[in-house]
Each structure stands twice: as C-alpha cells, then as structure tokens.
PDB file of N, CA, C and O in Angstrom:
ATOM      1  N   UNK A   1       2.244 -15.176  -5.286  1.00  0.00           N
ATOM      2  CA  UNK A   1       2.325 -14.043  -4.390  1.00  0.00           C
ATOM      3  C   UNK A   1       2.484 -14.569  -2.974  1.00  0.00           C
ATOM      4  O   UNK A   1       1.658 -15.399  -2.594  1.00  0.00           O
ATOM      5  N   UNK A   2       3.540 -14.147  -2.073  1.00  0.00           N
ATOM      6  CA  UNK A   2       3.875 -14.471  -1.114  1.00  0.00           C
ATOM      7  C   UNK A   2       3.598 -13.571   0.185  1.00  0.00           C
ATOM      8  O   UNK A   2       4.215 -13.640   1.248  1.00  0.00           O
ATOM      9  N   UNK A   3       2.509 -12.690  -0.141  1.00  0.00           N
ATOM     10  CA  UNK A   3       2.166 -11.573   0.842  1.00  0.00           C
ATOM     11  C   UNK A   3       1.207 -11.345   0.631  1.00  0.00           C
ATOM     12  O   UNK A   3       0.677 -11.658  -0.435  1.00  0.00           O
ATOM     13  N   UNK A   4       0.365 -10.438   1.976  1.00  0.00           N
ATOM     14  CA  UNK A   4      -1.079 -10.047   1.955  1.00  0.00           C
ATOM     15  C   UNK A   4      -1.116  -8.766   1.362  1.00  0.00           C
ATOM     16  O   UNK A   4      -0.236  -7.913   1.478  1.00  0.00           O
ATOM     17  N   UNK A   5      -2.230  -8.657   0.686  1.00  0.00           N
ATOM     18  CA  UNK A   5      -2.658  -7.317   0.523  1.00  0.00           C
ATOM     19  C   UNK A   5      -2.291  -5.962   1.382  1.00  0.00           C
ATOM     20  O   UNK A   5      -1.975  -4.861   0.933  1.00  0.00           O
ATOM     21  N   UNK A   6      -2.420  -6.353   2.680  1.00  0.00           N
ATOM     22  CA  UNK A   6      -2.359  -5.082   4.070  1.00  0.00           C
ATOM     23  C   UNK A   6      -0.535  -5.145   3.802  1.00  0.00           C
ATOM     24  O   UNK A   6       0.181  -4.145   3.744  1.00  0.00           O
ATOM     25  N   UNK A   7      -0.180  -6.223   3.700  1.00  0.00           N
ATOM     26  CA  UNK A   7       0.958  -6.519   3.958  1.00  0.00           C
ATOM     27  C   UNK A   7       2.239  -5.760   2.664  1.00  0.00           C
ATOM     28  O   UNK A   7       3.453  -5.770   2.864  1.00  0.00           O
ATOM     29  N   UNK A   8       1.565  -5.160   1.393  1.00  0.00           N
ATOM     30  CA  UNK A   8       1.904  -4.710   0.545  1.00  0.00           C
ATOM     31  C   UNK A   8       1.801  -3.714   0.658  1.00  0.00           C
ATOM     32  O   UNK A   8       2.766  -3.277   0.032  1.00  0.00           O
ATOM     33  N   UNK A   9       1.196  -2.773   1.104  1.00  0.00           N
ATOM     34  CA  UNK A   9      -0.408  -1.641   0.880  1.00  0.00           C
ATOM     35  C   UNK A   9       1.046  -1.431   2.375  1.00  0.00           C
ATOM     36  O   UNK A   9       1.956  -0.644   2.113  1.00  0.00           O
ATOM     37  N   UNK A  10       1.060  -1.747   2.973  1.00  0.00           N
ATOM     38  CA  UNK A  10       1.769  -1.058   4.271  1.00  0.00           C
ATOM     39  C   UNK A  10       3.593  -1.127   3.911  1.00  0.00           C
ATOM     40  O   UNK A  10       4.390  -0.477   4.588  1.00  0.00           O
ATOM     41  N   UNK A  11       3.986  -1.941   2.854  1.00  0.00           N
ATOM     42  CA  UNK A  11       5.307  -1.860   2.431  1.00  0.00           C
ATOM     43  C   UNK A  11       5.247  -0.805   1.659  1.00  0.00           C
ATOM     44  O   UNK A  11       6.029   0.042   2.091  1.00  0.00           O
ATOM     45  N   UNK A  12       4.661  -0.428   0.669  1.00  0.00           N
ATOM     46  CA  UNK A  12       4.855   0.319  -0.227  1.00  0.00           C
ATOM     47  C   UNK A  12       4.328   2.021   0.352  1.00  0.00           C
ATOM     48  O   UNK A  12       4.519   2.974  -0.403  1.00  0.00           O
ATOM     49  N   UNK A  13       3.796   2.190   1.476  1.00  0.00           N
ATOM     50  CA  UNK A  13       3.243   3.230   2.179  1.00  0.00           C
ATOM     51  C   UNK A  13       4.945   3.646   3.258  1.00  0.00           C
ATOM     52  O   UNK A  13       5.583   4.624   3.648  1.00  0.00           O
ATOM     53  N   UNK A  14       4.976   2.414   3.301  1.00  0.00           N
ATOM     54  CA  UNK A  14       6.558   2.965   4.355  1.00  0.00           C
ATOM     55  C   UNK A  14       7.919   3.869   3.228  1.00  0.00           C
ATOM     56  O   UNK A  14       8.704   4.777   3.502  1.00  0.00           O
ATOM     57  N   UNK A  15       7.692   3.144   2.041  1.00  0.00           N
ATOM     58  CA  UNK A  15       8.963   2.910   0.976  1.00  0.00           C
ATOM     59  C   UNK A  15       8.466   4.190   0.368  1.00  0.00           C
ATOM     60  O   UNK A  15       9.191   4.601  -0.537  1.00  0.00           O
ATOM     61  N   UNK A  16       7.294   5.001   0.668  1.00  0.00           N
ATOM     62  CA  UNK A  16       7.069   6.417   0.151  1.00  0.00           C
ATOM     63  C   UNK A  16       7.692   7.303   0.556  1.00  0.00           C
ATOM     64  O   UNK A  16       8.323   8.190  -0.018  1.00  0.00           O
ATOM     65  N   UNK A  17       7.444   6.968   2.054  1.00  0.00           N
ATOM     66  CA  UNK A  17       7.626   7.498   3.215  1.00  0.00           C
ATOM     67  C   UNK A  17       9.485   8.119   3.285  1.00  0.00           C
ATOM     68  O   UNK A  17      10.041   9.108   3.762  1.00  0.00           O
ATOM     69  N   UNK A  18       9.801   7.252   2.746  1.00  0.00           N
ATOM     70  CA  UNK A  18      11.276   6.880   3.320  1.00  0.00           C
ATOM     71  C   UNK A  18      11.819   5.578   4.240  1.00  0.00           C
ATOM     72  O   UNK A  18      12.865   4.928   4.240  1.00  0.00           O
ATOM     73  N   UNK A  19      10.876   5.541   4.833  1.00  0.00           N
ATOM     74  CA  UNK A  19      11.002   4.417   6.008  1.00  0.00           C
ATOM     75  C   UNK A  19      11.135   3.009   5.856  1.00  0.00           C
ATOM     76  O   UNK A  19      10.715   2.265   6.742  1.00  0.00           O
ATOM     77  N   UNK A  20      11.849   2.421   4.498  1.00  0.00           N
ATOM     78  CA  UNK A  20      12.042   1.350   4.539  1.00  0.00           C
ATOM     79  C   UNK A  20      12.602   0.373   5.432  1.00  0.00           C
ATOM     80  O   UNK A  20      13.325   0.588   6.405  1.00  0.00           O
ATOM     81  N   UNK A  21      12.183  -0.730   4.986  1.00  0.00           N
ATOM     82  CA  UNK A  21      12.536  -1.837   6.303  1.00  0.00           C
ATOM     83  C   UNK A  21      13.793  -2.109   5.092  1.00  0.00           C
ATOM     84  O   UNK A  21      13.827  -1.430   4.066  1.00  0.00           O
ATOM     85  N   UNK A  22      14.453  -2.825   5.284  1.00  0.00           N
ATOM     86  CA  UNK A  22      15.281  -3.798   4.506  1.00  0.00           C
ATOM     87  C   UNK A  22      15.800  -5.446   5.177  1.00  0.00           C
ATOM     88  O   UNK A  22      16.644  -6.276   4.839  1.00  0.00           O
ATOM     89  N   UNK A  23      14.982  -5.368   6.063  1.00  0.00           N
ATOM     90  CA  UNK A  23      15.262  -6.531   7.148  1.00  0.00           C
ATOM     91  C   UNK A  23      14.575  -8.055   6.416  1.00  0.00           C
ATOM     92  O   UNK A  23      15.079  -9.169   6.274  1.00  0.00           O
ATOM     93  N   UNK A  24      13.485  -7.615   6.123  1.00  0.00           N
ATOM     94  CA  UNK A  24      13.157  -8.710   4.688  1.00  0.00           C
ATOM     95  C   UNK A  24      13.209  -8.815   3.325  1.00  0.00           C
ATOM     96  O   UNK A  24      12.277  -8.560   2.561  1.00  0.00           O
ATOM     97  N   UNK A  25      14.434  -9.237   2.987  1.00  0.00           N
ATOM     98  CA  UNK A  25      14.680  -9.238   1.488  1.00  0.00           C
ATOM     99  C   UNK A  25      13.796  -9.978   0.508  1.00  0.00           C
ATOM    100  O   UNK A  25      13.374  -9.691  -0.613  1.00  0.00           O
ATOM    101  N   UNK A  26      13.637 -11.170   1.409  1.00  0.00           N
ATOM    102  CA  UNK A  26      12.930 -11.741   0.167  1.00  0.00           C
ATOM    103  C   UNK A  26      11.365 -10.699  -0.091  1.00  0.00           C
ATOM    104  O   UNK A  26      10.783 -10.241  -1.074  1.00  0.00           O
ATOM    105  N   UNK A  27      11.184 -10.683   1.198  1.00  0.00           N
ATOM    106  CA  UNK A  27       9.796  -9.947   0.773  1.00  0.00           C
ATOM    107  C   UNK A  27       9.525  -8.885  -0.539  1.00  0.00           C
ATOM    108  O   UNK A  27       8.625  -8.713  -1.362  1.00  0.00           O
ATOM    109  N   UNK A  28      10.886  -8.266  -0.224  1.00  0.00           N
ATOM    110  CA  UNK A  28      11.119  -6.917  -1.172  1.00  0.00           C
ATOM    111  C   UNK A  28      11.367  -7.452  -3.047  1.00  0.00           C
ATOM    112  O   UNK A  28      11.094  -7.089  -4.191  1.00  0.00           O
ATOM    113  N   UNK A  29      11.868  -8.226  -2.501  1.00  0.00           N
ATOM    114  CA  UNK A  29      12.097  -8.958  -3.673  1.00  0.00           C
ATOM    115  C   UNK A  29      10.753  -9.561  -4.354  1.00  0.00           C
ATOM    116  O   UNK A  29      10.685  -9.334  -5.562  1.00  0.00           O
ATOM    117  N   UNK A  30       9.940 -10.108  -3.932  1.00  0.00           N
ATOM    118  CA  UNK A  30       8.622 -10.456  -3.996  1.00  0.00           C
ATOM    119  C   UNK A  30       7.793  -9.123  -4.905  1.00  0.00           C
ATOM    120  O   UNK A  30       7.189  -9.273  -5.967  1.00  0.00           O
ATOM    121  N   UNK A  31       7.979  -7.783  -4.117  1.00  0.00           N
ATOM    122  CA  UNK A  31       7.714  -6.694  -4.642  1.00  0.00           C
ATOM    123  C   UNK A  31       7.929  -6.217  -5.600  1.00  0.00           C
ATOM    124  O   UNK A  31       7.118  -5.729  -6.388  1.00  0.00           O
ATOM    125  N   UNK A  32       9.410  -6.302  -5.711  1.00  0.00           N
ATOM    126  CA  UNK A  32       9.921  -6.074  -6.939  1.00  0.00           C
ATOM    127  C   UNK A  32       9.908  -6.556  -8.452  1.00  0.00           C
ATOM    128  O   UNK A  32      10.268  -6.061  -9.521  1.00  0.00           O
ATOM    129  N   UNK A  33       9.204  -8.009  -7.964  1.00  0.00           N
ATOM    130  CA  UNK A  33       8.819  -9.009  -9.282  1.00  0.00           C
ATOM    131  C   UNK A  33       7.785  -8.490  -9.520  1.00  0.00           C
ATOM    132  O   UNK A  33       7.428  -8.387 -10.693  1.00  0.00           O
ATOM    133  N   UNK A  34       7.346  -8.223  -8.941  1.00  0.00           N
ATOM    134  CA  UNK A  34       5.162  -7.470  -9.317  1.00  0.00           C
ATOM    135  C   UNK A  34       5.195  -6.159  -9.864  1.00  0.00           C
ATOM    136  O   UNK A  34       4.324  -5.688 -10.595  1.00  0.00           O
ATOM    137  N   UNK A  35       6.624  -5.368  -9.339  1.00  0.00           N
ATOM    138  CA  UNK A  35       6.685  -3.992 -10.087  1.00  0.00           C
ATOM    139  C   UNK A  35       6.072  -3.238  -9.446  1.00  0.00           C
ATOM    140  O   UNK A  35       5.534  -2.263  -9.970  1.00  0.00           O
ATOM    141  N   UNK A  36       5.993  -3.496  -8.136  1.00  0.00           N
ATOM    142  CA  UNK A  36       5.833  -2.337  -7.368  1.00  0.00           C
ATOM    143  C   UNK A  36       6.816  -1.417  -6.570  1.00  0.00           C
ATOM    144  O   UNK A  36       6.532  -0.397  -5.941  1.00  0.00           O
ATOM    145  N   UNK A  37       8.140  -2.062  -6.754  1.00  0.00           N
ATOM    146  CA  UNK A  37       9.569  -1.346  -6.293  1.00  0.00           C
ATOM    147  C   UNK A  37      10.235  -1.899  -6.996  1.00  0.00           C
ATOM    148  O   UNK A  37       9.976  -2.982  -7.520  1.00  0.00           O
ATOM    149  N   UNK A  38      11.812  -0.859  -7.214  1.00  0.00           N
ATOM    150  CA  UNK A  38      12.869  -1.337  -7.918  1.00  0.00           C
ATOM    151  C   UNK A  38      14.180  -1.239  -6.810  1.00  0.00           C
ATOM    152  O   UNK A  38      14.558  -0.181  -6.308  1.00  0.00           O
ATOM    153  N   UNK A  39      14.655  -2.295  -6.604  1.00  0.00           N
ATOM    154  CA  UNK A  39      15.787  -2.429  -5.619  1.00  0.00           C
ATOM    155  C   UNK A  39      17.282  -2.062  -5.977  1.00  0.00           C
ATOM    156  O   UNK A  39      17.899  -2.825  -6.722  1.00  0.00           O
ATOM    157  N   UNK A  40      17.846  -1.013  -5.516  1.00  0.00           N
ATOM    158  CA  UNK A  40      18.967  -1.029  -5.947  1.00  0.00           C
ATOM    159  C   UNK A  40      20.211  -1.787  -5.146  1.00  0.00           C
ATOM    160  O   UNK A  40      20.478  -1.600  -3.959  1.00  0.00           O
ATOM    161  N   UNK A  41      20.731  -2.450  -5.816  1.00  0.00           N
ATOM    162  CA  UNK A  41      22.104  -2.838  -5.318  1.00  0.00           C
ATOM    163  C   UNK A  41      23.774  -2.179  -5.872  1.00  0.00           C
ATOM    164  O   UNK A  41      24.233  -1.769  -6.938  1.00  0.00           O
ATOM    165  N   UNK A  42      24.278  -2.368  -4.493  1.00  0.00           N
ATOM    166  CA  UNK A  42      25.823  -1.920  -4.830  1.00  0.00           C
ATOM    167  C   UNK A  42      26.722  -3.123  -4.169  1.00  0.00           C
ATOM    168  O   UNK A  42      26.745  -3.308  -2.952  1.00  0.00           O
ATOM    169  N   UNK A  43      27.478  -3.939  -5.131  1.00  0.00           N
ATOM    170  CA  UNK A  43      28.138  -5.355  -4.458  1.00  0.00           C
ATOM    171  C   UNK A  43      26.939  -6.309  -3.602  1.00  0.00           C
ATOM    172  O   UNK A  43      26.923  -6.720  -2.442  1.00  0.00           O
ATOM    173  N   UNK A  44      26.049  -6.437  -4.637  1.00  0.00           N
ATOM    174  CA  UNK A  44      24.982  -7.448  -3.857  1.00  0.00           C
ATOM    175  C   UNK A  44      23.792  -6.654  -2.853  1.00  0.00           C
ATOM    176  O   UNK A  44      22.569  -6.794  -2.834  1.00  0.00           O
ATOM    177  N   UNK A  45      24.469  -5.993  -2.246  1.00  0.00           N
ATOM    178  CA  UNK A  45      23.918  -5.647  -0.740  1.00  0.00           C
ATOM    179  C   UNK A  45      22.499  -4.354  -1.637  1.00  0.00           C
ATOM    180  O   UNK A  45      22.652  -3.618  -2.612  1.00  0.00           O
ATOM    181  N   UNK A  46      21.532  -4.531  -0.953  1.00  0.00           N
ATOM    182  CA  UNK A  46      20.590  -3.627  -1.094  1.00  0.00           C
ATOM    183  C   UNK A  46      20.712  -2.282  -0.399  1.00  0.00           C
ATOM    184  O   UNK A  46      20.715  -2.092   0.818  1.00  0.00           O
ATOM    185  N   UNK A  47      20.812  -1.392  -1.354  1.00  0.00           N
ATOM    186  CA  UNK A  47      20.903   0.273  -0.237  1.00  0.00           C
ATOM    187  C   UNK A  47      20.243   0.990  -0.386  1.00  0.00           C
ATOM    188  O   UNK A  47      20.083   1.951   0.366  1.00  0.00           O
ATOM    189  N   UNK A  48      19.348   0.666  -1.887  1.00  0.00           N
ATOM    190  CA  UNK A  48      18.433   1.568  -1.777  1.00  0.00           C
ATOM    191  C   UNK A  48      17.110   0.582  -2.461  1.00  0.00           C
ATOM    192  O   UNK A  48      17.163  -0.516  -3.015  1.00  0.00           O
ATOM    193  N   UNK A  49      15.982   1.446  -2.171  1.00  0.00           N
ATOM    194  CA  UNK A  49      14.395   1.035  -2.778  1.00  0.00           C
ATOM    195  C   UNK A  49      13.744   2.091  -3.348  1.00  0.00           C
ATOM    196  O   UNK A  49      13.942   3.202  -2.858  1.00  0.00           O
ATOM    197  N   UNK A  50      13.016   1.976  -4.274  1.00  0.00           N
ATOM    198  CA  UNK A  50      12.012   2.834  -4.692  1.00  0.00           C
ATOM    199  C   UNK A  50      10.855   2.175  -5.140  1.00  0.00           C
ATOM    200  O   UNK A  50      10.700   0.957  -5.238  1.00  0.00           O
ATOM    201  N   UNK A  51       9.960   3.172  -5.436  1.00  0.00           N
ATOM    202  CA  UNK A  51       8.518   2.654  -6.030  1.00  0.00           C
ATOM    203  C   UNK A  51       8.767   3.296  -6.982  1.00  0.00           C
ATOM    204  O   UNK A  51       9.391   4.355  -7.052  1.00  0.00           O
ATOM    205  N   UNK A  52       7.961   2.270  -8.333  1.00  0.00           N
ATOM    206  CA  UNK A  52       7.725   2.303  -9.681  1.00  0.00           C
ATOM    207  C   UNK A  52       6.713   3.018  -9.776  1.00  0.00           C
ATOM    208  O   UNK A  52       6.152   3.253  -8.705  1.00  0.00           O
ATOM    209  N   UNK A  53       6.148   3.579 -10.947  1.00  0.00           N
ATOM    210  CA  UNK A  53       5.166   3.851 -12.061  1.00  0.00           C
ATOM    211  C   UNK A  53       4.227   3.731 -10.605  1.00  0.00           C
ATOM    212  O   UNK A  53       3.883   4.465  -9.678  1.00  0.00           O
ATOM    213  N   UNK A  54       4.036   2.148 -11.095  1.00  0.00           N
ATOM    214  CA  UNK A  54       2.625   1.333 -10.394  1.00  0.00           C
ATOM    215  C   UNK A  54       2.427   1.578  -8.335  1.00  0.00           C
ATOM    216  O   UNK A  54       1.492   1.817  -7.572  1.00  0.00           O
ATOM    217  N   UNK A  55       4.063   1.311  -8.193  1.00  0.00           N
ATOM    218  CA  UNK A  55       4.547   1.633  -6.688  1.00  0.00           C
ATOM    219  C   UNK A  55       3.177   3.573  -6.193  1.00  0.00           C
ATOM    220  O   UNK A  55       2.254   3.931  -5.461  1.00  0.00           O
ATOM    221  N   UNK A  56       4.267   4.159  -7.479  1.00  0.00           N
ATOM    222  CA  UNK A  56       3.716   5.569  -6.627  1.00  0.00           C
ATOM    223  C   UNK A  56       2.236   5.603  -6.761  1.00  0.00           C
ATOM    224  O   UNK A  56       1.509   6.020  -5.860  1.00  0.00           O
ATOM    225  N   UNK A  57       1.693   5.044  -8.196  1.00  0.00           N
ATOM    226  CA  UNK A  57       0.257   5.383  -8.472  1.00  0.00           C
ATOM    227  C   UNK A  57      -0.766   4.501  -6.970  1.00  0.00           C
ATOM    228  O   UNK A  57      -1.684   5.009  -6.326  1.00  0.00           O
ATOM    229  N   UNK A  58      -0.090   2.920  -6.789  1.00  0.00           N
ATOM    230  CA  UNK A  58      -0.499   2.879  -5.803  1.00  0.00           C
ATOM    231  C   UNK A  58      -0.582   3.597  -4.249  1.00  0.00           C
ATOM    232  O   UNK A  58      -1.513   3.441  -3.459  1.00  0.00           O
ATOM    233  N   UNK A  59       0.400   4.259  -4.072  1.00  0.00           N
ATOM    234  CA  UNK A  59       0.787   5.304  -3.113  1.00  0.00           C
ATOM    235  C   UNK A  59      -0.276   5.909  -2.726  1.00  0.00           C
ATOM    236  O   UNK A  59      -1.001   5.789  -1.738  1.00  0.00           O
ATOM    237  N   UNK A  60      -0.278   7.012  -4.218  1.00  0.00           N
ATOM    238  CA  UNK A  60      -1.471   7.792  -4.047  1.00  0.00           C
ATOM    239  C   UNK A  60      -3.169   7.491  -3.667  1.00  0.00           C
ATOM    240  O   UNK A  60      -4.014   8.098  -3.010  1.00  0.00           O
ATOM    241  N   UNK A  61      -3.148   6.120  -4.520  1.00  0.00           N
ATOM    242  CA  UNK A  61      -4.680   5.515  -4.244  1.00  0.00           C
ATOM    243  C   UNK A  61      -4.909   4.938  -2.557  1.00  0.00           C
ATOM    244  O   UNK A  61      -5.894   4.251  -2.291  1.00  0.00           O
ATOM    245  N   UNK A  62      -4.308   5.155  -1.929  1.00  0.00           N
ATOM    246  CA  UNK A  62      -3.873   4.673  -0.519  1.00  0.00           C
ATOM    247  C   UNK A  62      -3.639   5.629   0.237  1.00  0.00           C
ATOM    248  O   UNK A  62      -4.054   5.526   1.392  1.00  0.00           O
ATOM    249  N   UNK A  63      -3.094   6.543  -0.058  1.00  0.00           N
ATOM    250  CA  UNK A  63      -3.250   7.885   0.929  1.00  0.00           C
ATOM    251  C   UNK A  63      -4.785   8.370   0.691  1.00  0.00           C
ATOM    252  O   UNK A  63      -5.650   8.492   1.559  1.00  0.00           O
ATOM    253  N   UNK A  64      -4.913   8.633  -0.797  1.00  0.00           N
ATOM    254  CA  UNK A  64      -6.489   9.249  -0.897  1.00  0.00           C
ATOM    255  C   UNK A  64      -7.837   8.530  -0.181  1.00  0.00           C
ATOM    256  O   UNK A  64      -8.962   8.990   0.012  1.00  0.00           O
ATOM    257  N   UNK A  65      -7.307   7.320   0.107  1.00  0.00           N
ATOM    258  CA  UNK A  65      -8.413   6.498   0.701  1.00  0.00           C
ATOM    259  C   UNK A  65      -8.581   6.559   2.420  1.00  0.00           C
ATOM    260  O   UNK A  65      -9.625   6.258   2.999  1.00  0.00           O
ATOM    261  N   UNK A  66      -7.435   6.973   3.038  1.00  0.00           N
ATOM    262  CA  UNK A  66      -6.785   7.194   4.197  1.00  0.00           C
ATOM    263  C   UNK A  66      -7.214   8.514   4.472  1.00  0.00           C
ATOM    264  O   UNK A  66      -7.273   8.868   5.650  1.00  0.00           O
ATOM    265  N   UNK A  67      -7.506   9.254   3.616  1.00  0.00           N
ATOM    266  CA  UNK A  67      -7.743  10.475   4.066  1.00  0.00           C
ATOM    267  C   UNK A  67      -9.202  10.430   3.882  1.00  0.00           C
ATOM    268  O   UNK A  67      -9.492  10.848   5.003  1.00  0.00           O
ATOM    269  N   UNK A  68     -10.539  10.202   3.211  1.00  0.00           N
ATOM    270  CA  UNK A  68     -11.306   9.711   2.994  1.00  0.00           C
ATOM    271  C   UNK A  68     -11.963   9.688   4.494  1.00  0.00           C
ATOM    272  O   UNK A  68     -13.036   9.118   4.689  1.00  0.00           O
TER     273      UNK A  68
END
C-alpha cells in the first residue's frame, strides 16, 4: 500500500463527490488494485472513475462518521 489512510478516506470522499483529481494516476491506480475504484479508460487515457461495492460502502461509513 502506497498511501495513508486520510489519504484514501479523502480520495474516495472526493470520487463520491464527483470531484475527482486525475492528476495522480498512479495513486488511483493503487486504489483500484484494493477495489476501492474502477478506472475507466478510452485509448489509454483515464476519463472516468468510480467507486466499487467496497468504494461506496466505504463512502457511507465516512460520511456517517462526519456527521457524528
């Protein structure tokens, strides 16, 4: 794992959002091996992101705690 906790927990809170970064690939990519997003590509290039299963369930456990 090549990222912090905050550092996940705040990717996957943006990528709910809409507000993806795409400025760090590898990072996303990092994400995507753990199954917390699935990256779409068209000719290589990344255009879109989403959160998985695990992505949204984490979502939710992260807003509910935020609101808390």
């Amino acid at each position: 794992m090549s990222y912090t906790i905050k550092e996940r927990n705040e990717a996957v809170m943006l990528i709910a959002a809409g507000k993806a970064d795409l400025n760090n690939i590898a990072f996303y990519e990092d994400l995507e091996s753990f199954n917390w997003i699935v990256l779409q590509k068209q000719d290589g290039v990344i255009n879109n992101v989403q959160l998985t299963y695990a992505g949204k369930d984490l979502n939710r456990r992260l807003l509910k705690n935020t609101i808390l």
